[in-house]
Biopython code that builds the backbone (N, CA, C, O; Angstrom):
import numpy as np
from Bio.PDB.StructureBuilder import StructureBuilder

atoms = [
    (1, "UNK", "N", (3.327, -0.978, 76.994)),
    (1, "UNK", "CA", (4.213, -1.853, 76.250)),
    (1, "UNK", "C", (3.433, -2.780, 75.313)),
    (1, "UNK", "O", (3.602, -2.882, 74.098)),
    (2, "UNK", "N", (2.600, -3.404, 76.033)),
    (2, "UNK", "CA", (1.213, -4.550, 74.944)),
    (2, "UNK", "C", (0.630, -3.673, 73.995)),
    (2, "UNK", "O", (-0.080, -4.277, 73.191)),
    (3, "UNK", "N", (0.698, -2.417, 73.817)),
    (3, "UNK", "CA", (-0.082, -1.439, 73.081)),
    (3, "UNK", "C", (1.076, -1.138, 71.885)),
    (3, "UNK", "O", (0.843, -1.128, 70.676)),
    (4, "UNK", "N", (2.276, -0.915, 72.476)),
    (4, "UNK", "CA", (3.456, -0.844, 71.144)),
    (4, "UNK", "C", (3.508, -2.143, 70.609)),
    (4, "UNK", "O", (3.527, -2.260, 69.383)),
    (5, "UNK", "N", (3.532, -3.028, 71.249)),
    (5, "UNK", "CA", (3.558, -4.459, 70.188)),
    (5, "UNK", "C", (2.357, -4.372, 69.232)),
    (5, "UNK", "O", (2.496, -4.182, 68.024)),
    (6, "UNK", "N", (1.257, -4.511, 69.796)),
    (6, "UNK", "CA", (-0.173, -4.585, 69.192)),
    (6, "UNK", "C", (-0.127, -3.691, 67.986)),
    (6, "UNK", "O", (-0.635, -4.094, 66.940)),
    (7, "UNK", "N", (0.567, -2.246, 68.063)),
    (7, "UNK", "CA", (0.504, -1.439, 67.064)),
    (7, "UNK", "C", (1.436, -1.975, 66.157)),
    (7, "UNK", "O", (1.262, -1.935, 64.939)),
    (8, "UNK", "N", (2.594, -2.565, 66.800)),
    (8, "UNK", "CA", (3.793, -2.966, 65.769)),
    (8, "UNK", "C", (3.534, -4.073, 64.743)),
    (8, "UNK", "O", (4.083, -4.334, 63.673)),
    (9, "UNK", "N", (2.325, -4.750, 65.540)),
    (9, "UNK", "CA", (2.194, -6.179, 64.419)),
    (9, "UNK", "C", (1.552, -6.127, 63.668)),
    (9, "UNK", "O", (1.602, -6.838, 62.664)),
    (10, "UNK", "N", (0.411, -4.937, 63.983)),
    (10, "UNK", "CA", (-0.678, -4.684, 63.219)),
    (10, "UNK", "C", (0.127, -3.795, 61.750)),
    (10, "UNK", "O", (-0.256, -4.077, 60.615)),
    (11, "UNK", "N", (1.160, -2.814, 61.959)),
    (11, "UNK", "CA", (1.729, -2.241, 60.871)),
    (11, "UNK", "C", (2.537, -3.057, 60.241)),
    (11, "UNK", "O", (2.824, -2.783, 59.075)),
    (12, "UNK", "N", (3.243, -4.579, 61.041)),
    (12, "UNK", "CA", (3.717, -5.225, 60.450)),
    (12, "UNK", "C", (2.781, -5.798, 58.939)),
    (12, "UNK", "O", (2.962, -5.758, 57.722)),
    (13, "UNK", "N", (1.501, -6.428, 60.085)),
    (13, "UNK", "CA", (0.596, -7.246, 58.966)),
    (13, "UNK", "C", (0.199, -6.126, 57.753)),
    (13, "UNK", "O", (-0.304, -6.623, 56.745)),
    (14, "UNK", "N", (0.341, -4.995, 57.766)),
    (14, "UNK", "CA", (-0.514, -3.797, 56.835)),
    (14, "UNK", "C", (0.519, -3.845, 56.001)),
    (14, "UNK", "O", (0.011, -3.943, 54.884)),
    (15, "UNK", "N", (1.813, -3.830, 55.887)),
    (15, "UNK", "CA", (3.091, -3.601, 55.668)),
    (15, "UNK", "C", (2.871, -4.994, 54.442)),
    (15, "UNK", "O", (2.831, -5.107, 53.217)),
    (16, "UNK", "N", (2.779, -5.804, 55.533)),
    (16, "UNK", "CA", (2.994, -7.347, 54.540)),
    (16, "UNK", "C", (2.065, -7.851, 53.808)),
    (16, "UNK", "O", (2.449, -8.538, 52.862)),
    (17, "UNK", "N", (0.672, -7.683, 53.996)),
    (17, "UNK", "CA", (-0.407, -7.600, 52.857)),
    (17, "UNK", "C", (-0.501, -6.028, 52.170)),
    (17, "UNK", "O", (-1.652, -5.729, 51.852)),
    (18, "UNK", "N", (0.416, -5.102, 51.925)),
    (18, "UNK", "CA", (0.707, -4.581, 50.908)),
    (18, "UNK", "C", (1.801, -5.021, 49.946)),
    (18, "UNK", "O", (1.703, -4.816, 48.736)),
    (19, "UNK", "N", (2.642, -5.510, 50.396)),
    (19, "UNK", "CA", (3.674, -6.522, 49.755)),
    (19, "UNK", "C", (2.909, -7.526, 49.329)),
    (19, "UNK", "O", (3.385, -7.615, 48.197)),
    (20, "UNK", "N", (2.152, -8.286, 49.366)),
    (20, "UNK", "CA", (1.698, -9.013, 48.456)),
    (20, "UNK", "C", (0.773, -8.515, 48.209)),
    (20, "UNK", "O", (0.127, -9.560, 48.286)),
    (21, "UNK", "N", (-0.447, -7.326, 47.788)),
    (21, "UNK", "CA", (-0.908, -7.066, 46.864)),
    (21, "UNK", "C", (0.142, -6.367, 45.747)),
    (21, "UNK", "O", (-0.194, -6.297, 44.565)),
    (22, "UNK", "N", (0.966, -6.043, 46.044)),
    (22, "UNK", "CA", (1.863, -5.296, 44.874)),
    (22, "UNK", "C", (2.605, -6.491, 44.267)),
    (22, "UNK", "O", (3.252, -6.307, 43.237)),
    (23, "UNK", "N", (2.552, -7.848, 44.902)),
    (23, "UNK", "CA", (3.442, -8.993, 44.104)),
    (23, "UNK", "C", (2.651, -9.707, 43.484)),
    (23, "UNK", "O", (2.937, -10.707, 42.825)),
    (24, "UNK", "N", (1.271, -9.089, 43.713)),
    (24, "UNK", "CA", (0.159, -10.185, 42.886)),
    (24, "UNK", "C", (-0.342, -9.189, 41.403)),
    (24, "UNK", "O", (-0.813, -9.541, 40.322)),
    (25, "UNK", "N", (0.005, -7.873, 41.947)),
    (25, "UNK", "CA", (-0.352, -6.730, 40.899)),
    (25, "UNK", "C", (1.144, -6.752, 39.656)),
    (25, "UNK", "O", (0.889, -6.481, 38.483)),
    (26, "UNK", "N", (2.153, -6.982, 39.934)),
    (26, "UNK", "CA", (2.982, -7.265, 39.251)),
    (26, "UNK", "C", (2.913, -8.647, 38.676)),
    (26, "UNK", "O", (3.584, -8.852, 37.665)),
    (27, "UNK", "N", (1.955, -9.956, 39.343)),
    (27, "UNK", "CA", (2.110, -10.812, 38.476)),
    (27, "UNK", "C", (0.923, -11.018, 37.385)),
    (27, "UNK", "O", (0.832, -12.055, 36.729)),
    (28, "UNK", "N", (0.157, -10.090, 37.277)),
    (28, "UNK", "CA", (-1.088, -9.716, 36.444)),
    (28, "UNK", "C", (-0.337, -9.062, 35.796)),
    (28, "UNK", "O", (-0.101, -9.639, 34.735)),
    (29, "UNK", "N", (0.296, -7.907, 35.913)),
    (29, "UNK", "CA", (1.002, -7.403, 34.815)),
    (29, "UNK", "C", (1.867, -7.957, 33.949)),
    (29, "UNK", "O", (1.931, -7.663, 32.756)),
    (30, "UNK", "N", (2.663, -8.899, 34.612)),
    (30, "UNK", "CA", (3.460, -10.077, 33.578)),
    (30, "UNK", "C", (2.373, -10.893, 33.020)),
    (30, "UNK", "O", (2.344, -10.822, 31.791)),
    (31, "UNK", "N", (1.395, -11.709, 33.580)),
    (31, "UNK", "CA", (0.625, -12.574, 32.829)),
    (31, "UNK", "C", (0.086, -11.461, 31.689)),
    (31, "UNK", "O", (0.541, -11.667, 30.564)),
    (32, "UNK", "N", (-0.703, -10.456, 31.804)),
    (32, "UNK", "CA", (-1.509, -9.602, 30.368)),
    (32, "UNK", "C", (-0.052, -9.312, 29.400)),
    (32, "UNK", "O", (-0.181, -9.315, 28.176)),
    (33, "UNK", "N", (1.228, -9.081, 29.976)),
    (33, "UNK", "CA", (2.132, -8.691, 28.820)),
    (33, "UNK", "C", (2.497, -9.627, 28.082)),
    (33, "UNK", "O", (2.732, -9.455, 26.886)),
    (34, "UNK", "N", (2.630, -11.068, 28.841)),
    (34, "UNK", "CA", (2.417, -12.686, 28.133)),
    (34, "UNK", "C", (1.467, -12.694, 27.219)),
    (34, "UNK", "O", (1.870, -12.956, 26.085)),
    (35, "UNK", "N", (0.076, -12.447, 27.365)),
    (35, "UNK", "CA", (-0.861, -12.535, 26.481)),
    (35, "UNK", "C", (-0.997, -11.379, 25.356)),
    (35, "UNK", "O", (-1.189, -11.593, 24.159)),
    (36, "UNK", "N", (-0.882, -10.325, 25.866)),
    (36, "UNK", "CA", (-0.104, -9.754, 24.845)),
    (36, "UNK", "C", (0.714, -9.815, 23.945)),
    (36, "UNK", "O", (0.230, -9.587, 22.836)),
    (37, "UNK", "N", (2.287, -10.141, 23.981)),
    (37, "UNK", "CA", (3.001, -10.712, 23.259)),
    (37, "UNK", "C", (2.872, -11.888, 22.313)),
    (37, "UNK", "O", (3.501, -11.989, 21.259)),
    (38, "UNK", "N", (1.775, -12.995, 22.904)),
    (38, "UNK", "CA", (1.599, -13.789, 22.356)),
    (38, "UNK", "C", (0.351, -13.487, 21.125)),
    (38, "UNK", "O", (0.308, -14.053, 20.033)),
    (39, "UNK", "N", (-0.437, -12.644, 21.535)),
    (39, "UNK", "CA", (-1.393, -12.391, 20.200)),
    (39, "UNK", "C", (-0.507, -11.551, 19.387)),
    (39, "UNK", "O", (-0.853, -11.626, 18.208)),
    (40, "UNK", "N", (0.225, -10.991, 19.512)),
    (40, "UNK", "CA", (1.209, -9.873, 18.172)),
    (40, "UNK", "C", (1.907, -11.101, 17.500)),
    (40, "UNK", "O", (2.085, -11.238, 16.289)),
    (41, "UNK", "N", (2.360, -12.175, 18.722)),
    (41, "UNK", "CA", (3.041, -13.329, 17.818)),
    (41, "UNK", "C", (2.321, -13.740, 17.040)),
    (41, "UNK", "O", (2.701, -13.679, 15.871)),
    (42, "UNK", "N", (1.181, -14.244, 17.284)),
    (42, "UNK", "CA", (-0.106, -14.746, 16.528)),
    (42, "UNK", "C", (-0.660, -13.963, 15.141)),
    (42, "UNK", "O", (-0.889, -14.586, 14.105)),
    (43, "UNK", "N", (-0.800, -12.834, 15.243)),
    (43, "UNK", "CA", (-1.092, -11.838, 14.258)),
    (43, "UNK", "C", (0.364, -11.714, 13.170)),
    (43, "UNK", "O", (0.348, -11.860, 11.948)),
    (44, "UNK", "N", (1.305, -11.473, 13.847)),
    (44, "UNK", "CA", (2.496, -11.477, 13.014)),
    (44, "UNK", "C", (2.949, -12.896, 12.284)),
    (44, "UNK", "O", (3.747, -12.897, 11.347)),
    (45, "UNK", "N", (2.365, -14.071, 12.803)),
    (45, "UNK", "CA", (2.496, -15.261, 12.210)),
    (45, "UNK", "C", (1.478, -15.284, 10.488)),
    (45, "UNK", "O", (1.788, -15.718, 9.379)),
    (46, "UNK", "N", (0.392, -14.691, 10.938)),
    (46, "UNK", "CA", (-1.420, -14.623, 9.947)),
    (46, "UNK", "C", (-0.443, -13.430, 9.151)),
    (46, "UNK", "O", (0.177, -13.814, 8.160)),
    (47, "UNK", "N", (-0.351, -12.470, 9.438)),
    (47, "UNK", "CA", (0.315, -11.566, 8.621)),
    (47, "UNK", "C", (1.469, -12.006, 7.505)),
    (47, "UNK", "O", (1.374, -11.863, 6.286)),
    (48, "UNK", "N", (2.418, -12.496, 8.134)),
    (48, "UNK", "CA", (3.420, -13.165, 7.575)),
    (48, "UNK", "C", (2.996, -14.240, 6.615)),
    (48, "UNK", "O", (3.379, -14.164, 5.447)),
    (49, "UNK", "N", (2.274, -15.184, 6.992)),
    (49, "UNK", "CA", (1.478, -16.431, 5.954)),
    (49, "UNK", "C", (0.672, -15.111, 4.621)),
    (49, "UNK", "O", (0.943, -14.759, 3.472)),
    (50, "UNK", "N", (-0.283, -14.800, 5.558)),
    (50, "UNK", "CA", (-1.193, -13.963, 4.472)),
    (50, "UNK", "C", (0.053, -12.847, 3.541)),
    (50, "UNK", "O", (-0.555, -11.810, 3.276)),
    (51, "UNK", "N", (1.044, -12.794, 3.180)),
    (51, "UNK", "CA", (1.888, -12.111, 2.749)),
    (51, "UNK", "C", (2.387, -13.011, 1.949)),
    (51, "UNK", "O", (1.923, -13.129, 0.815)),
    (52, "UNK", "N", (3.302, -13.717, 2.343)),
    (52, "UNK", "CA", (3.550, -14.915, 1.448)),
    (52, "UNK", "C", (2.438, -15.501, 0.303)),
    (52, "UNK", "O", (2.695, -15.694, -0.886)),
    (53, "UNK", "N", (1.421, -15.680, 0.829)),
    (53, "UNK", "CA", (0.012, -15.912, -0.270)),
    (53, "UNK", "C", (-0.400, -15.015, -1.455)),
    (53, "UNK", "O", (-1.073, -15.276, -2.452)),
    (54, "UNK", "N", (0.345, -13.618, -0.955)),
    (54, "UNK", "CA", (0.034, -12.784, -1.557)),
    (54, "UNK", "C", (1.055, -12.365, -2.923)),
    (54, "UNK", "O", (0.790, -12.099, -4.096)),
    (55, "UNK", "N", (2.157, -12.439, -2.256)),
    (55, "UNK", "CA", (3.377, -12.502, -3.054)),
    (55, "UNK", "C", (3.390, -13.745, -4.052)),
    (55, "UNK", "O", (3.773, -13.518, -5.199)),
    (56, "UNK", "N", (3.046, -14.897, -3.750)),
    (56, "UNK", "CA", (2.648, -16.066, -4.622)),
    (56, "UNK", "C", (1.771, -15.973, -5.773)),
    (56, "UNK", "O", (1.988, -16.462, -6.881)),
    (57, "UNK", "N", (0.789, -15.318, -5.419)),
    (57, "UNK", "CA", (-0.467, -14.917, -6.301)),
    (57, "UNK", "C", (-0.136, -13.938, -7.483)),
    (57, "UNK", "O", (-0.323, -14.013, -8.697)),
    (58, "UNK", "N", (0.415, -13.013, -6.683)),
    (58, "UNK", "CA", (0.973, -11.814, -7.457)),
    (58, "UNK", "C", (2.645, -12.258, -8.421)),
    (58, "UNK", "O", (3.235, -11.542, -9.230)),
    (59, "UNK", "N", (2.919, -13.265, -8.077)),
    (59, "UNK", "CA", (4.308, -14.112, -8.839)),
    (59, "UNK", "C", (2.987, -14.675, -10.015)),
    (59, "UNK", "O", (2.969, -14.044, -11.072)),
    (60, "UNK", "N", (2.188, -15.524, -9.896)),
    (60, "UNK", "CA", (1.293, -16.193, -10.662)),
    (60, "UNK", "C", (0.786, -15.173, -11.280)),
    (60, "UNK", "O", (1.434, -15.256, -12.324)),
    (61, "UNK", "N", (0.094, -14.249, -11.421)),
    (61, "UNK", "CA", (-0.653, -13.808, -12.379)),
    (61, "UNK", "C", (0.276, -12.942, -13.005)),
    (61, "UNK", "O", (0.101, -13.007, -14.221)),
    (62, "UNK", "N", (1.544, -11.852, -12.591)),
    (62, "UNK", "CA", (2.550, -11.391, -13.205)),
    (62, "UNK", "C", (3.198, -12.446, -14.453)),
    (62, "UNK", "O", (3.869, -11.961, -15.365)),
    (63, "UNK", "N", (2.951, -13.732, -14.385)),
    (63, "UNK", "CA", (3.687, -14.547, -15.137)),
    (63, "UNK", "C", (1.935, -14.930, -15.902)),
    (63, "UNK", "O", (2.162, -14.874, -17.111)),
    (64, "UNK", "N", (0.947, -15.149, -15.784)),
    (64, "UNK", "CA", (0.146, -15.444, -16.459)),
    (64, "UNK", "C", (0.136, -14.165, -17.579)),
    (64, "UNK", "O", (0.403, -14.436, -18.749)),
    (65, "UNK", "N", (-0.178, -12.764, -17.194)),
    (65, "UNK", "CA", (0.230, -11.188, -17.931)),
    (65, "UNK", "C", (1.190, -11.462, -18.678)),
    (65, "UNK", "O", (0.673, -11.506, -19.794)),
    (66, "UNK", "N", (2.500, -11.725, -18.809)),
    (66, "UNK", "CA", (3.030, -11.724, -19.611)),
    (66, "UNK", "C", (2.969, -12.897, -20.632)),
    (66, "UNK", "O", (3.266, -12.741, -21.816)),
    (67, "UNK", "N", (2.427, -14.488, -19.915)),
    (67, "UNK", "CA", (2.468, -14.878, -21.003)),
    (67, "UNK", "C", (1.077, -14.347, -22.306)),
    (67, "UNK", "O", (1.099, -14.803, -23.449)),
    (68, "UNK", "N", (0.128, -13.483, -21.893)),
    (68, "UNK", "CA", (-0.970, -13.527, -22.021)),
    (68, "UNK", "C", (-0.281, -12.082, -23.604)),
    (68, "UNK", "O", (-0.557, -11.841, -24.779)),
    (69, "UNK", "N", (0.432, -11.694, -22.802)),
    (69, "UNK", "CA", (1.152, -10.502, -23.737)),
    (69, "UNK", "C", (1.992, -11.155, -25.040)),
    (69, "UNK", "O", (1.786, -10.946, -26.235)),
    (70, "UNK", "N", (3.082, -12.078, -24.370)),
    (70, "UNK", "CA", (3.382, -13.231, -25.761)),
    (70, "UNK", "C", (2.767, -13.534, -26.717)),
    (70, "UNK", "O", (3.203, -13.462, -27.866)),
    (71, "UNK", "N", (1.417, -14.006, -26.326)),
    (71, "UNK", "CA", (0.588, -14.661, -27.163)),
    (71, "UNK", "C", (0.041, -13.602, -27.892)),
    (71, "UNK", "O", (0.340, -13.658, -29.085)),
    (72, "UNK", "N", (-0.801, -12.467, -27.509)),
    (72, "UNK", "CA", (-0.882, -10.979, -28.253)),
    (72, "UNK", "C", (-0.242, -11.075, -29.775)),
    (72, "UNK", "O", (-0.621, -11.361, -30.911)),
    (73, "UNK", "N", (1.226, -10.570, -28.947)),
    (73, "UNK", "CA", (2.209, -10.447, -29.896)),
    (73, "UNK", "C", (2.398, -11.179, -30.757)),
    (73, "UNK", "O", (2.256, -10.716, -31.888)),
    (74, "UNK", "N", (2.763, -12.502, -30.630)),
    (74, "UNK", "CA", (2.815, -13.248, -31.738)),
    (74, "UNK", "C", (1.870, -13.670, -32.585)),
    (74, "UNK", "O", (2.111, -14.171, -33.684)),
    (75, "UNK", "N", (0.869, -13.505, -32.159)),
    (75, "UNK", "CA", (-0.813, -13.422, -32.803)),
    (75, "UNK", "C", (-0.870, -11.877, -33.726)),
    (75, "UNK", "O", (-1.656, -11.960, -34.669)),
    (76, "UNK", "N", (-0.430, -11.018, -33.647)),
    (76, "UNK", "CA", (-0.462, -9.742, -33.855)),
    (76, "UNK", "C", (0.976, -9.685, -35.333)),
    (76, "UNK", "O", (1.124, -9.070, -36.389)),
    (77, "UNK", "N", (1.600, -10.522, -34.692)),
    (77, "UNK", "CA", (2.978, -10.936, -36.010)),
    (77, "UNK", "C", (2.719, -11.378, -36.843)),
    (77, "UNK", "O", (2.849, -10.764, -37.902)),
    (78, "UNK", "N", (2.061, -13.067, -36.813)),
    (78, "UNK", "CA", (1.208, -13.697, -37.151)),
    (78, "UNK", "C", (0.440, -13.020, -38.963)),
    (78, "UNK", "O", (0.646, -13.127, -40.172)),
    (79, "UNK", "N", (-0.683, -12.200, -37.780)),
    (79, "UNK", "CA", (-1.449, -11.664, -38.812)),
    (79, "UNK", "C", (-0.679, -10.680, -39.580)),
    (79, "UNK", "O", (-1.047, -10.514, -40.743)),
    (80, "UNK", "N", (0.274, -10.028, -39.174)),
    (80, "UNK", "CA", (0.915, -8.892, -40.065)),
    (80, "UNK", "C", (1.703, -9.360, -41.232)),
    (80, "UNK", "O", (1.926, -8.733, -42.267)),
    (81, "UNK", "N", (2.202, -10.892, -40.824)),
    (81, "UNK", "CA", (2.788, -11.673, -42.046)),
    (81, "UNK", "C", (1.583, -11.904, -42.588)),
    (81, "UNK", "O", (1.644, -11.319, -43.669)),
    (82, "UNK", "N", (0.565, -12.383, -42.500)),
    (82, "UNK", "CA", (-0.522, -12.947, -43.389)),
    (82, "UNK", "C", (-0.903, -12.137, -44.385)),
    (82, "UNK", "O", (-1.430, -12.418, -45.461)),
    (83, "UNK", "N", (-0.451, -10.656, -43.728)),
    (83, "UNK", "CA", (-1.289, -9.225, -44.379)),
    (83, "UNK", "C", (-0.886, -8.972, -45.524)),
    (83, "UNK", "O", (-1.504, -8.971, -46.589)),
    (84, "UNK", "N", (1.132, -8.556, -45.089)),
    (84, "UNK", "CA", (1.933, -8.636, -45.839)),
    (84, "UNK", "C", (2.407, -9.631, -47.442)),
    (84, "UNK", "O", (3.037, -9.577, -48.499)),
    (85, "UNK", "N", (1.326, -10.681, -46.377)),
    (85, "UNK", "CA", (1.962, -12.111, -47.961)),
    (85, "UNK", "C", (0.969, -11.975, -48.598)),
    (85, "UNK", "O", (0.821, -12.598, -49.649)),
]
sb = StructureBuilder()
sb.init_structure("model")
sb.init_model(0)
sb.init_chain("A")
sb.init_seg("    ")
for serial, (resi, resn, name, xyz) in enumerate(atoms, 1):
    if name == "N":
        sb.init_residue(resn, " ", resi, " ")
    sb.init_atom(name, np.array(xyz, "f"), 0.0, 1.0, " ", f" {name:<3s}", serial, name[0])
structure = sb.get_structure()
């Protein structure tokens, strides 16, 4: 009878420190998917800024090009009246 208990507590305790290695292995897996998530947030934040910077830049010099083309042109008019007169 002391030999079925002894075995019973012992599979109890095997039983119950496998239950908590599998509740400590699941909470490593939530903490790395936390840190995970949070660097894509991080990267998708740098991405997002560095995009915006980019689109800004590319608004600025699209508008510097054309005025740069204006001036051409009317420089190019300019002289064709001068040619003409």
């Amino acid at each position: 009878m002391q030999k079925r208990i002894n075995t019973a507590t012992i599979e109890a305790q095997v039983e119950e420190q496998l239950y908590y290695q599998q509740t400590l292995e699941y909470q490593n897996r939530g903490t790395k998917a936390d840190i995970i998530r949070q660097k894509y947030e991080q990267i998708t934040r740098e991405y997002n800024a560095q995009n915006s910077q980019f689109q800004e830049r590319h608004v600025a010099i699209k508008n510097d090009e054309q005025a740069k083309r204006q001036e051409i042109l009317k420089n190019f008019d300019d002289h064709l009246s001068t040619i003409r007169s």
